[in-house]
C-alpha positions, -999 to 999 in steps of 0.1 A, spaced: 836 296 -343 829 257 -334 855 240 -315 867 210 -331 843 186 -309 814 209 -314 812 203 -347 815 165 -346 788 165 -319 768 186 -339 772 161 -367 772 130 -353 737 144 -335 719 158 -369 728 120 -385 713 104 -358 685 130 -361 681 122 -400 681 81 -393 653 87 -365 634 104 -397 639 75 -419 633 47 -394 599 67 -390 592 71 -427 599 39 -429 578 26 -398 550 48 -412 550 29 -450 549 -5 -432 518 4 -410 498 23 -437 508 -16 -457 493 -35 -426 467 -14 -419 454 -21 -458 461 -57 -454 438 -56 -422 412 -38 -433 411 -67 -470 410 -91 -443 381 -78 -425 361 -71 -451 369 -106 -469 354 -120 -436 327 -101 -436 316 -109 -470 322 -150 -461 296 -141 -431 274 -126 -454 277 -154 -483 277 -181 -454 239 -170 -448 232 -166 -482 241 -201 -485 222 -218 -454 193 -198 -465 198 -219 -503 200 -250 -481 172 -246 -461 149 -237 -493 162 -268 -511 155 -291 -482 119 -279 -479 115 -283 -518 128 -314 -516 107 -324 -487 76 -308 -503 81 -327 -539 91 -358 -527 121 -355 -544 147 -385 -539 175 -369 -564 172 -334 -545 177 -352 -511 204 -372 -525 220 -338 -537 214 -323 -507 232 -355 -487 265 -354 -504 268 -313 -503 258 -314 -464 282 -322 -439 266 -339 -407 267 -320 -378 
Protein backbone atom coordinates (compact mmCIF):
# COMPACT_ATOMS: atom_id res chain seq x y z
CA UNK A 1 0.00 0.00 0.00
CA UNK A 2 1.18 3.74 -0.92
CA UNK A 3 1.93 6.00 1.73
CA UNK A 4 0.00 9.08 1.69
CA UNK A 5 3.04 11.13 -0.18
CA UNK A 6 3.68 8.28 -2.54
CA UNK A 7 0.69 8.67 -4.11
CA UNK A 8 0.70 12.38 -4.51
CA UNK A 9 4.33 12.12 -5.91
CA UNK A 10 3.11 9.56 -8.05
CA UNK A 11 0.42 11.95 -9.21
CA UNK A 12 1.83 15.01 -9.30
CA UNK A 13 4.82 13.14 -11.47
CA UNK A 14 2.36 11.25 -14.18
CA UNK A 15 0.52 15.04 -14.67
CA UNK A 16 3.68 16.45 -15.28
CA UNK A 17 4.44 13.43 -17.47
CA UNK A 18 0.97 13.82 -19.48
CA UNK A 19 1.72 17.97 -19.97
CA UNK A 20 5.35 17.00 -21.31
CA UNK A 21 3.05 14.85 -23.96
CA UNK A 22 0.88 17.63 -24.95
CA UNK A 23 3.52 20.35 -25.03
CA UNK A 24 5.14 17.87 -27.59
CA UNK A 25 1.97 17.10 -29.49
CA UNK A 26 1.60 20.39 -29.53
CA UNK A 27 5.25 21.44 -30.52
CA UNK A 28 5.00 18.65 -33.22
CA UNK A 29 1.57 20.31 -34.96
CA UNK A 30 3.24 23.79 -35.04
CA UNK A 31 6.49 22.37 -36.85
CA UNK A 32 4.77 20.08 -39.31
CA UNK A 33 2.62 23.87 -39.95
CA UNK A 34 6.06 25.69 -40.49
CA UNK A 35 7.67 23.22 -42.21
CA UNK A 36 4.56 23.44 -44.95
CA UNK A 37 4.71 27.14 -44.87
CA UNK A 38 8.58 26.74 -45.74
CA UNK A 39 8.55 24.50 -48.09
CA UNK A 40 5.19 27.07 -50.16
CA UNK A 41 7.81 29.61 -49.68
CA UNK A 42 10.55 27.92 -51.35
CA UNK A 43 8.85 26.64 -54.05
CA UNK A 44 6.98 30.10 -54.72
CA UNK A 45 10.61 31.42 -55.01
CA UNK A 46 11.65 29.07 -57.12
CA UNK A 47 8.93 29.46 -59.59
CA UNK A 48 9.56 33.65 -59.51
CA UNK A 49 13.39 32.47 -60.54
CA UNK A 50 12.01 30.48 -63.13
CA UNK A 51 9.31 33.06 -64.43
CA UNK A 52 12.01 35.88 -63.87
CA UNK A 53 13.96 34.22 -66.86
CA UNK A 54 11.09 33.45 -68.70
CA UNK A 55 10.58 37.08 -68.65
CA UNK A 56 14.12 38.53 -69.53
CA UNK A 57 14.27 36.00 -72.18
CA UNK A 58 10.57 37.93 -73.62
CA UNK A 59 12.57 41.12 -73.23
CA UNK A 60 15.51 40.30 -74.89
CA UNK A 61 13.46 38.83 -77.98
CA UNK A 62 11.29 41.99 -78.13
CA UNK A 63 14.30 44.27 -78.04
CA UNK A 64 15.91 42.50 -81.02
CA UNK A 65 12.48 42.59 -82.93
CA UNK A 66 12.19 45.85 -82.24
CA UNK A 67 15.71 46.69 -83.24
CA UNK A 68 15.42 44.44 -86.39
CA UNK A 69 11.96 46.18 -87.65
CA UNK A 70 12.75 49.42 -86.87
CA UNK A 71 9.93 49.56 -84.71
CA UNK A 72 9.45 53.01 -82.78
CA UNK A 73 6.10 51.81 -80.85
CA UNK A 74 7.90 48.42 -79.75
CA UNK A 75 10.89 50.53 -78.34
CA UNK A 76 8.58 52.88 -76.85
CA UNK A 77 6.82 49.78 -75.19
CA UNK A 78 9.79 48.38 -74.33
CA UNK A 79 11.00 51.93 -72.52
CA UNK A 80 8.14 52.32 -70.21
CA UNK A 81 8.02 48.45 -69.12
CA UNK A 82 12.05 48.57 -68.57
CA UNK A 83 13.45 49.97 -65.55
CA UNK A 84 16.99 51.50 -66.15
CA UNK A 85 19.61 49.80 -64.60
Amino acid sequence: MLKRWQFWLLNAMASAVAAAMGVSVWAQRANRELQSELTQRAQYLQQSAQLDQVHREMLRALTLLAQRDQDEALRGLLARQVPPK
